[in-house]
Each structure stands twice: as C-alpha cells, then as structure tokens.
C-alpha positions as CSV (number, residue, x, y, z in Angstrom):
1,X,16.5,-74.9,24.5
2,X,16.0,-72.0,22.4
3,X,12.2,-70.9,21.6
4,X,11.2,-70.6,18.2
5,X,7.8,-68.5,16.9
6,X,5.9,-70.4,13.9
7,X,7.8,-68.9,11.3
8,X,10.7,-70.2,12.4
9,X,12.3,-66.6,13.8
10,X,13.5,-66.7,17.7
11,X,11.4,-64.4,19.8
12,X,14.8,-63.3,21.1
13,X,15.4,-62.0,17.5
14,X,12.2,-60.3,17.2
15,X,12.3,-57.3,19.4
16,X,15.6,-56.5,17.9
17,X,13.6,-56.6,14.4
18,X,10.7,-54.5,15.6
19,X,12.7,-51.9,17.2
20,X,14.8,-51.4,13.9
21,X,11.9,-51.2,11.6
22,X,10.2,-48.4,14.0
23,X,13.5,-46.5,14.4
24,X,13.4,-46.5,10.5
25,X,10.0,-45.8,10.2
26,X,9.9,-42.6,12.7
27,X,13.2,-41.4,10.8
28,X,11.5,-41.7,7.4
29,X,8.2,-39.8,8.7
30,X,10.4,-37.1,10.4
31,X,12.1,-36.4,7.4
32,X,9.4,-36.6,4.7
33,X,7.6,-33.6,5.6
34,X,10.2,-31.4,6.2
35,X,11.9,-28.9,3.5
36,X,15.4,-30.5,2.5
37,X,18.5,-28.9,4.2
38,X,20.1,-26.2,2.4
39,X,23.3,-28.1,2.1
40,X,23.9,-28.2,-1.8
41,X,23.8,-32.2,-1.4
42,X,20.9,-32.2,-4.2
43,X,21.2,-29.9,-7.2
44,X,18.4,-28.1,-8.2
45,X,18.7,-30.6,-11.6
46,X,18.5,-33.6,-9.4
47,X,15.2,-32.8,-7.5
48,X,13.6,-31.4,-10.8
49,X,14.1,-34.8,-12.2
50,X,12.8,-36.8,-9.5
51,X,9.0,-34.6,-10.1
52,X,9.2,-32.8,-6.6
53,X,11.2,-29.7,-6.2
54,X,11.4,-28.3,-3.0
55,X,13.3,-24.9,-3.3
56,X,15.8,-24.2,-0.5
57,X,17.5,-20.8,-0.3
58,X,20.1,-21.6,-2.3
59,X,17.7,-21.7,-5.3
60,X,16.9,-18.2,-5.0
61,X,20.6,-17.1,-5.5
62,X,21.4,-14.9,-8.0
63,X,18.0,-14.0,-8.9
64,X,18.9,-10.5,-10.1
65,X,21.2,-11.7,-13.0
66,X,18.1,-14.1,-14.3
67,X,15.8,-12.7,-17.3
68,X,14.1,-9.8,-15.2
69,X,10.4,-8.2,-16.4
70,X,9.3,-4.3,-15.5
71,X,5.6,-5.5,-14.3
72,X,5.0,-2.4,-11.9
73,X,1.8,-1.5,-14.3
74,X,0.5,-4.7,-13.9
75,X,0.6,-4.6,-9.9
76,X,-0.8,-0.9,-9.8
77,X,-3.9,-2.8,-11.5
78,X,-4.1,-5.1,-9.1
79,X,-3.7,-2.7,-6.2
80,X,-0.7,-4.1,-4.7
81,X,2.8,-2.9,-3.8
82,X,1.8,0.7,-3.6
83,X,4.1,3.4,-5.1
84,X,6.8,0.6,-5.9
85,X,8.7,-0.5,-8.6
86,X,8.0,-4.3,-9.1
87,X,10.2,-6.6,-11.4
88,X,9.8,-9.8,-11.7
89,X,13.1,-12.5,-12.6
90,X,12.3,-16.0,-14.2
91,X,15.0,-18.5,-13.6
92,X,14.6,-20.3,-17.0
93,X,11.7,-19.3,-19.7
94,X,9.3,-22.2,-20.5
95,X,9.5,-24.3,-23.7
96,X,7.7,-22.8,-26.5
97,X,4.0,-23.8,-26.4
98,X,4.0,-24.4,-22.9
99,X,0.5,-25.0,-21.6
100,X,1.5,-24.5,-17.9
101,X,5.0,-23.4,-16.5
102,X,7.5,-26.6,-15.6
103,X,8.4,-28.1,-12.3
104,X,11.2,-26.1,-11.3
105,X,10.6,-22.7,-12.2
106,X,11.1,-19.6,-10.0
107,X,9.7,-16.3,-10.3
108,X,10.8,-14.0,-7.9
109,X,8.9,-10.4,-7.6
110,X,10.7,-7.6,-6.0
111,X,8.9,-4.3,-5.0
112,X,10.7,-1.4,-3.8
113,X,10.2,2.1,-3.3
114,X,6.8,2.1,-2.1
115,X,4.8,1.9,0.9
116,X,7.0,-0.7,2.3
117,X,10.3,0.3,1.2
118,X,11.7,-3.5,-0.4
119,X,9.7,-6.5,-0.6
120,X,10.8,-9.3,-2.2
121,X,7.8,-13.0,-3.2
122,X,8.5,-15.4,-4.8
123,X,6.6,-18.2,-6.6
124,X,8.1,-21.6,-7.5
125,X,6.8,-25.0,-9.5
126,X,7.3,-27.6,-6.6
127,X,4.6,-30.4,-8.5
128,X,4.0,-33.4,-6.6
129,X,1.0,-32.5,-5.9
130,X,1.5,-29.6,-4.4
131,X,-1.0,-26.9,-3.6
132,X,-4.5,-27.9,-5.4
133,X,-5.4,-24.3,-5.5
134,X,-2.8,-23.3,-7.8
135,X,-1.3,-26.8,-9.1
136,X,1.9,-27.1,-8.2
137,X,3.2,-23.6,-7.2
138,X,4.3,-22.7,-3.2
139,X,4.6,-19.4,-2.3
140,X,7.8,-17.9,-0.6
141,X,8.4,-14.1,1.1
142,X,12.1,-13.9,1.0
143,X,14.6,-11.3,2.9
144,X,18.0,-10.3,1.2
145,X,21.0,-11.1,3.0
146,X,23.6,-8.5,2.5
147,X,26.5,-11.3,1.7
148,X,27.5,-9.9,-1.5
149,X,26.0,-12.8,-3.1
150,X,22.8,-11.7,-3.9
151,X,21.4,-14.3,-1.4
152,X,17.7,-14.6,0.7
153,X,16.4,-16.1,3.6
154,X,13.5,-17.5,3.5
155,X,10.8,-16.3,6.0
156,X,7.9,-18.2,5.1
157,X,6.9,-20.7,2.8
158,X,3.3,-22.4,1.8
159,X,0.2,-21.5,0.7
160,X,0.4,-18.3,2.2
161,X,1.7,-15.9,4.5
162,X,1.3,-17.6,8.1
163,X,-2.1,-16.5,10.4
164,X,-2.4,-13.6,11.3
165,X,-0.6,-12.1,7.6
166,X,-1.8,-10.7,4.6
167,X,-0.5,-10.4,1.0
168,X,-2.6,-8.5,-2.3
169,X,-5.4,-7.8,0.0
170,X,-6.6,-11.8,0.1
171,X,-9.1,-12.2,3.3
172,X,-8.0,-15.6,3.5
173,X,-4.1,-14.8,3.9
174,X,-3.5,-17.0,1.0
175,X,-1.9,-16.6,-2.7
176,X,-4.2,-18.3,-4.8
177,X,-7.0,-16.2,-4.9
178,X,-6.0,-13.8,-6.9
179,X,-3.1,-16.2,-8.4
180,X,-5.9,-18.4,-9.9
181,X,-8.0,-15.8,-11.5
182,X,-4.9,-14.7,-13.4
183,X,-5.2,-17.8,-15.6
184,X,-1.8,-18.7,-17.1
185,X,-0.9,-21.5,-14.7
186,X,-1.2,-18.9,-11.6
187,X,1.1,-16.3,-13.1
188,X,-0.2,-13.1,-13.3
189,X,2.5,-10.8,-14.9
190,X,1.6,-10.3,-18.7
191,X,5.4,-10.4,-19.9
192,X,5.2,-13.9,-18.6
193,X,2.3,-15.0,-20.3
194,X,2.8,-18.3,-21.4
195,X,2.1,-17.5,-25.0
196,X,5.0,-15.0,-25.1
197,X,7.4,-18.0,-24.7
C-alpha cells in the first residue's frame, strides 16, 4: 500500500519535487548576479528594453566610429590624465530635453599620450537600480585588443577600480565622488552636457 502525505502527494514523489525546485533555485541564484556571457544571445536592444543593461565587451565595439568629444581641457581641470589627450565617444546622444542620460548609454573616455601612455574608462547607464551613488551608471576600465576590430577587454567593472586602485585621485577608490559633483546625471564632460542635446 502506497503512503500518501495530507495533500494527497506520495512522499515517494516528494523528494524528487524538492530536489528539482533546489537545483532550480541554486541555478537561478548562480546566474542572477553574474554579468551575462558575451555570447551575442541578447542584443544590446533587447536588454535596454527589459530596464537592466548589463554591458558586455561586445558593447564597447566600435567605440571610435561613435560621435567622439575633444574633452582634454576639461580633465586638466580636474587634474586627471596628465599630459594626455582625452576624447570622449557617446554611443547614441540623449533625446532632446533629457533630464538624465537613458538606460543604455556608453561613454567611453580614452586618454593617451600622457603619464600613462593609453588609458581607456568607460561609463555606462545599467538602471535597475544600480549604483545609488551615481543612479544607474557602472564604471568600466577597458584594454584594447589589437583584433582589428576596434575591440576591449574588460578588466574591471563596478563602482570602482577594485581595492587596492585608484582613479581621479578619489581616497575611496570609487567613481562617484567626483562623478556626482559634476551634476548632469554623473557626466562630467561639458560637450555632453545634457542641455547641449
């Protein structure tokens, strides 16, 4: 005679059930928090539609034929990027009477001929959420890859340059700091004031 629980399930059934719904569960958690693969399955349309986007490497392709901004007068101001020549590249320019830039934008700032000899940030609208500091943005340091492709690697990815770094002189390692004060949704460049748009 087969056992039956109160709800009318076998208890030979149940374990089966359990262990499914925790091998789904630990899959869902392990893949939640992790950046999505750079695997072109999701278009950079797609996750900007869906109010999160995580950038992958990908994203950054190409940067160099984008709109690009001379902004090295605006990062002697600020102390930064020492002797270089810094331009900045905007994937796509806000709507017109923008009041903060949309989810999905990229700015990537590219210093060379200074100090260090090629540096190359970037900033990008994730949303969600993301970053209470400066709402919505994640910071990136790329490295080209010389594939002909104009094509990064991404070396870190956050709030900030991991422990023990420093960008623009912040104490606390971090981006926002001087980001914030900036006003204009975090973006300090004055070509890309939001107002110019």
């Amino acid at each position: 005679m087969r056992a039956f629980s109160t709800n009318g399930a076998s208890r030979s059934s149940r374990p089966w059930r359990v262990r499914a719904a925790a091998a789904s569960a630990c899959a869902l958690l392990l893949t939640c928090g992790a950046p999505p693969k750079d695997d072109g399955s999701t278009s950079p349309d797609e996750r900007v539609a869906s109010g999160v986007f995580v950038a992958v490497a990908n994203d950054f392709r190409g940067f160099h034929s984008w709109k690009s901004y001379d902004v090295t007068d605006d990062a002697e101001l600020a102390g930064i990027h020492d002797g270089s020549t810094v331009t900045e590249y905007l994937n796509k320019q806000p709507p017109h009477g923008s009041e903060e830039f949309p989810i999905g934008s990229i700015v990537v700032k590219e210093a060379t001929g200074g100090t260090i000899p090629h540096e190359l940030f970037a900033m990008v609208k994730r949303g969600g959420g993301f970053n209470e500091g400066a709402p919505g943005w994640e910071w990136f340091d790329l490295s080209p890859l010389d594939d002909g492709k104009d094509g990064v690697s991404i070396v870190w990815r956050g709030f900030g340059p991991p422990s023990g770094d420093t960008y623009g002189g912040d104490a606390k390692a971090g981006c926002n700091t001087c980001h914030t004060a900036c006003g204009n949704d975090a973006v300090c460049a004055k070509p890309l004031a939001l107002s110019n748009f």
